[in-house]
N, C-alpha and C positions, 0 to 999 in steps of 0.2 A: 846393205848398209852403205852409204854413201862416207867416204874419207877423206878429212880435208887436211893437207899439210900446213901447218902452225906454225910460220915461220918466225922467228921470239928467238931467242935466249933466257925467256923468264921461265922459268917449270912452276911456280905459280899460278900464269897465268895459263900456261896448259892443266892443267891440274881443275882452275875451276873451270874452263871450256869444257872437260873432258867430260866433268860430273853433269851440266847442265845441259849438252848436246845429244849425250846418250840417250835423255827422255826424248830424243825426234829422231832415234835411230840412225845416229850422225856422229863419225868417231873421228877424233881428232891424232895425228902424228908428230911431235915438233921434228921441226925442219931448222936448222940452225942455219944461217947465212950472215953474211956481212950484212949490216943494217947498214942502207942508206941513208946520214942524216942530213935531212933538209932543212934548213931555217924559214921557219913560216909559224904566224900566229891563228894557222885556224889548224885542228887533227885532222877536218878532211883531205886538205889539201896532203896534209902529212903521209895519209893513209893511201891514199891514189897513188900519189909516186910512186911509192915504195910497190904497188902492189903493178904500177905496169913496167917496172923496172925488173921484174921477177922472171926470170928465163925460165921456170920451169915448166915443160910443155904437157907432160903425162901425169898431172896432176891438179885438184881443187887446191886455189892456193889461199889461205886467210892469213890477214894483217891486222894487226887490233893497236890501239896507241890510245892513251890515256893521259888523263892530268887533273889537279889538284888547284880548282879557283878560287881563293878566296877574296872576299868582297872587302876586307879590307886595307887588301893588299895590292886593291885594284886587278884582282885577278893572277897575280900571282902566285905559284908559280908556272900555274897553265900548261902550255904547250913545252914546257921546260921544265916539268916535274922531276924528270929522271934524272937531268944534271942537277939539280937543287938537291934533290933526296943525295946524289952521290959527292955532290959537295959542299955542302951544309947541313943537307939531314932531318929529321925529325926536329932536334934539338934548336938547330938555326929559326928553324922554322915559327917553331915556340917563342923564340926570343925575337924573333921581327916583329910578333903579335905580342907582348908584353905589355902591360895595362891598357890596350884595346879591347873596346866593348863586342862592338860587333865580331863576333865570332862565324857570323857563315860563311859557308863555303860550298862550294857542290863538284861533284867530278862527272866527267866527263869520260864517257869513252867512244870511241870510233870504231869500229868493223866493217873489213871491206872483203870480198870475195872474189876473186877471179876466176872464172869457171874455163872449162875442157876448151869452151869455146872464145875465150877472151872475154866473156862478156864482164864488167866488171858494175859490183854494186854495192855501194856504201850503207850503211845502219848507224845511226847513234843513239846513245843510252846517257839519260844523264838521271842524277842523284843529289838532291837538297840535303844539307843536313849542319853542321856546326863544328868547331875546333876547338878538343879540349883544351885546359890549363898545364895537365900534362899527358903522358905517354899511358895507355892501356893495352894492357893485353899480351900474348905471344904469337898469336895465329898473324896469319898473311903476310904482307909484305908492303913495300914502302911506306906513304902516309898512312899507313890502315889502323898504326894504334893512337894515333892523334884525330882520328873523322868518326863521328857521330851519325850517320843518315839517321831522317826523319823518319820518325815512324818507332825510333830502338831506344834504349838508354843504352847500347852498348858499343863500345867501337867496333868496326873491321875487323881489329884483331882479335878481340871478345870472342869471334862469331868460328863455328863452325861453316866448313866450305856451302853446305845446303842452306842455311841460316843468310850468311852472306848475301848467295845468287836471290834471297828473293829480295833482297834491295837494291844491290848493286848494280852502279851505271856500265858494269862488261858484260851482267849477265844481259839486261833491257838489251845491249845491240844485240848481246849474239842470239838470242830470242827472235829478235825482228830478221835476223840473218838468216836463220832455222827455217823459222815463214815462209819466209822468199825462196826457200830450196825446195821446201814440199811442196809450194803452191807450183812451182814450176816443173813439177814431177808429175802431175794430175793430168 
């Protein structure tokens, strides 16, 4: 079994890696460290720093960064979800879209891998879907009870963690990240 350290603060987001990587025989650890934060508007770039900035040398190291675009907000909050959600919130978020029509959005996630060897390689996952009127749900975490993906009538939060991964743009990277381990295991 291959082990990759999780380097997050979010138990969340190890939580759903943990359920979906196990199907490729792939266990996940969180690793807590200082997050480096970099100001940039693309997650790749986000994800790379972070992940050649990571000293630790006896171990696979994964990085994952996420965000919340919506189209009528010209993309906002994007690569700035996580200070949005932590200072404004669900709630804010609701009231910037206030009798706007266009309600889509889609999220984005990034995953990036640093292997034994340095080699380092990016994955992204992305998810079409709309913003409620209001808040649904209990499950998951940040915007998950206001996002809709395509495909559901239910939010994120609606959803059990399996339910979830077979939409969500974390599970799509760390899927495509999964790939890229066993293909390079053959």
């Amino acid at each position: 079994m291959i082990n990759l350290a999780f380097i997050t603060g979010n138990k969340h987001k190890v939580m759903e890696a943990s359920i979906l990587l196990k199907e490729y025989n792939i266990e996940v650890t969180q690793v807590s460290s200082e997050k480096v934060e970099i100001q940039s508007e693309r997650l790749e770039e986000i994800v790379r720093y972070a992940l050649e900035s990571v000293r630790l040398t006896n171990r696979h190291i994964l990085i994952e960064d996420a965000g919340l675009f919506i189209d009528s907000l010209n993309g906002f909050p994007g690569p700035y979800s996580s200070f949005a959600y932590k200072t404004i919130g669900v709630q804010g978020v609701l009231k910037l879209m206030e009798g706007m029509e266009n309600r889509g959005a889609r999220f984005v996630s990034v995953a990036g891998i640093k292997t034994l060897q340095n080699e380092v390689a990016i994955f992204r996952g992305e998810v079409e879907g709309v913003i409620t009127h209001k808040p649904r749900g209990t499950k998951g975490f940040g915007f998950d009870p206001i996002f809709v993906p395509k495909g559901s009538s239910k939010t994120f939060a609606e959803m059990e963690v399996k339910e979830k991964n077979v939409f969500s743009h974390r599970a799509k990277a760390l899927r495509r990240l999964a790939e890229w381990i066993l293909g390079r295991r053959r």
